[in-house]
Each structure stands twice: as structure tokens, then as C-alpha cells.
N, C-alpha and C positions, 0 to 999 in steps of 0.2 A: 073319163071318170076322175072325181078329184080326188089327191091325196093329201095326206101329208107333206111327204117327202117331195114329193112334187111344188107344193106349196114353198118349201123351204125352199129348193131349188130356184122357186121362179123369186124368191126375197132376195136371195143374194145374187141372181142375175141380174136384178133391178137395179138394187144398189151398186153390184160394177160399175156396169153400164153407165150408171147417172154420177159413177166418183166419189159417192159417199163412203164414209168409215159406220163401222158399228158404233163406235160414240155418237156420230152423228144421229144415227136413227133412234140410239135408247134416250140422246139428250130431247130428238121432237118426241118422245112415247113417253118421256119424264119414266123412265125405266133403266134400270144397269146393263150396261156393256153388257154381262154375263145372262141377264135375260133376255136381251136382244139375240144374243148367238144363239141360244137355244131353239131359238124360233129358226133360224139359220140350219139345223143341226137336226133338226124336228124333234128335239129333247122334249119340247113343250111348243104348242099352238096358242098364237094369239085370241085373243078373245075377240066377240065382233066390234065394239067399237073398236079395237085396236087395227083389224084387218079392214073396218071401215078409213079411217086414220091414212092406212100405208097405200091404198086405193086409191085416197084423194091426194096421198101425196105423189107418189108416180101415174096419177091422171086411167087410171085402169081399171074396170070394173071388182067386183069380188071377183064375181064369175070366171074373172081372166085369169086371177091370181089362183084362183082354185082350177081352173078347169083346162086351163092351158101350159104346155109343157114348152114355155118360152125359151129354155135353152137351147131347144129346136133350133134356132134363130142367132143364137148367139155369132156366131160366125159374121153370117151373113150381117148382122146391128153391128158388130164393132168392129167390119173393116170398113163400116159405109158411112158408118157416123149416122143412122138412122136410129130416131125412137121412138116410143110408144106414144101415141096420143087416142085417146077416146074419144073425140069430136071429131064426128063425121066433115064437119065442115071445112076441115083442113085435108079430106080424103084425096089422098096421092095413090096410095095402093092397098086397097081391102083386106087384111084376112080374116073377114069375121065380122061381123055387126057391130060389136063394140070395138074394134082393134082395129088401130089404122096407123099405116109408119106416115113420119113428115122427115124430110130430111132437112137437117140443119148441123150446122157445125157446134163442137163443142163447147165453143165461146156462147153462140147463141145458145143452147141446151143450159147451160150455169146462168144467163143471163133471165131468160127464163124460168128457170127452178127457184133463184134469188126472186124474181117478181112475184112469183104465186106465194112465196113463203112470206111476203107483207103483209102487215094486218091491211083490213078494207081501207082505214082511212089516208094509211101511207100510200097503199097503190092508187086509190083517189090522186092523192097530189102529184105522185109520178106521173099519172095520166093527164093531166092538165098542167102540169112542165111540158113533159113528151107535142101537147097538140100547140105550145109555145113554140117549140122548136122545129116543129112540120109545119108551120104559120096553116093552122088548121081553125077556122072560125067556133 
């Protein structure tokens, strides 16, 4: 069952995890440091586009972020360097319909998190540099 407090828990497990500061996530919510920790704190819960927002930003359903007590995990994610991705089609190991770990090193995890954070038409050109450099047709 979801909670709150649970919710909080799994925001700021996320954000570990993936390195961020709380500036960082209130400057992508265009929201203050001190309303971002509340959410952190369960002072106060995001609104849904805002929980839509932090879903699409760490790649995870609501459902995950409400429903699931990720710090379960914690352990196990940050001695492995393993994390969260919602595409099935990277499926390495299951827990769940939407949740699937990929394991990738740190560098790759920021290199990554850098490319989803481009607008469409910058990652466009990354992506046809990228098939320059793999002499990809």
C-alpha cells in the first residue's frame, strides 16, 4: 500500500542513488530547495504532474514511486552500481512489471541521465554524431 512517507523515502533514495542535490531537483521542478525537501520529509506531497515530472525523470512508474519500498534495495543498488530502468527491454532481472535493474557503472548512469535531460532536438544531433562515430549507415 502507498504511502506517504514511503513516497518520501523512495524520492530521496532515488535521488542518492542517481547523485543529485536537492537544488538539483527543485531547479528541474522550478521549485525551492525548501519545497523540494518537504516532499523528501513528507511535510508536503508533490502534486501529480510534479510526481509525473520525477517518474519520468528517474525512468519509474508512479506506481513504483507510490507503491514500492525501494529502500528495500538500497543495499543491494549501491554496492552493485545497479539501477532502476522501466523498459522491459533492457530486462536483466525482474522485480515487478515495471521495475527492472540494468547494471551499469556510474559514469555510464550520469552519461545517461545527461542524455535523457536534452531537449529532443539536441539529443537528435547527439544521435547522428553518435552513428558518425560507430560509422553506422
Amino acid at each position: 500500500m502507498a504511502s506517504i512517507q514511503q513516497l518520501a523515502n523512495n524520492l530521496k533514495f532515488l535521488r542518492t542513488i542517481t547523485g543529485r542535490t536537492q537544488d538539483d531537483l527543485a531547479a528541474y521542478l522550478n521549485i525551492s530547495r525548501q519545497a523540494y525537501s518537504h516532499y523528501e520529509t513528507s511535510k508536503r506531497t508533490p502534486d501529480p504532474d510534479t510526481l509525473l515530472r520525477l517518474s519520468s525523470l528517474y525512468h519509474v512508474s508512479v506506481d513504483v514511486l507510490l507503491g514500492i519500498d525501494l529502500t528495500a534495495y538500497s543495499a543491494k543498488f549501491a554496492e552493485s552500481g545497479m539501477f532502476m530502468e522501466n523498459s522491459s527491454s533492457y530486462s536483466t532481472k525482474a522485480l515487478g512489471e515495471d521495475l527492472c535493474l540494468l547494471q551499469l557503472t556510474k559514469e555510464e548512469a550520469e552519461f545517461i541521465t545527461k542524455l535523457r535531460l536534452l531537449p529532443p532536438a539536441e539529443r537528435e544531433k547527439f544521435f547522428r554524431l553518435s552513428d558518425i562515430f560507430f560509422h553506422n549507415p
